[in-house]
C-alpha positions in Angstrom: 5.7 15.2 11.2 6.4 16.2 8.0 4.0 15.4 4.5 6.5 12.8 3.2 7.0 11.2 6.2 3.2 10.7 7.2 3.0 9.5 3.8 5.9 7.1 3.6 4.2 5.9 7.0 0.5 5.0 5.8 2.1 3.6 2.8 3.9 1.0 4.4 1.2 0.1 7.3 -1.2 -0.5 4.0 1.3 -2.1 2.2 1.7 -4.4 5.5 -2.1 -4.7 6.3 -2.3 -6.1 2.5 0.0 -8.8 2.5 -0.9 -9.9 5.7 -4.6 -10.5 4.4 -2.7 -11.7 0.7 -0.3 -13.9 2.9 -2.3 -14.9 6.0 -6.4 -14.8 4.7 -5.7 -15.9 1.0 -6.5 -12.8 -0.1 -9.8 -12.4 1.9 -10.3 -9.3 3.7 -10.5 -5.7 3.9 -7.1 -3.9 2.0 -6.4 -0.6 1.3 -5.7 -2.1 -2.6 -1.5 -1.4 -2.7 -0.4 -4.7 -3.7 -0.2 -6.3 -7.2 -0.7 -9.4 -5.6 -4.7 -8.3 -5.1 -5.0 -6.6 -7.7 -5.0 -3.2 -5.7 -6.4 0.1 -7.1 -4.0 2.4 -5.7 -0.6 0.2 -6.6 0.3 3.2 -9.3 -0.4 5.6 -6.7 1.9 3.9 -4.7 4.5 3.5 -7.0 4.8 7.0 -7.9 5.1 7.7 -4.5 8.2 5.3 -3.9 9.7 6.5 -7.0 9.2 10.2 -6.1 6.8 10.7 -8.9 3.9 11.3 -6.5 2.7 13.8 -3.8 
């Protein structure tokens, strides 16, 4: 599979893990810190990414 693709992948499974804790667990749980909502660490990272600014 290539780069991208594996990447675009583990985005959206975090990005679905983290609004299912945000959504479901009111915000209690363990994320991988891509959502605004939670105040995630690696939402810039993510961004950049979608915007094909990133790796």
């Amino acid at each position: 599979m290539p780069l991208q693709m594996q990447l675009a992948y583990d985005y959206m499974t975090e990005l679905l893990n983290d609004l299912n804790i945000a959504l479901n667990y009111g915000g209690k749980g363990e994320t991988f810190g891509v959502l605004h909502q939670l105040e995630g660490d690696k939402v810039i990272e993510m961004e950049s990414f979608i915007s094909g600014h990133g790796s």
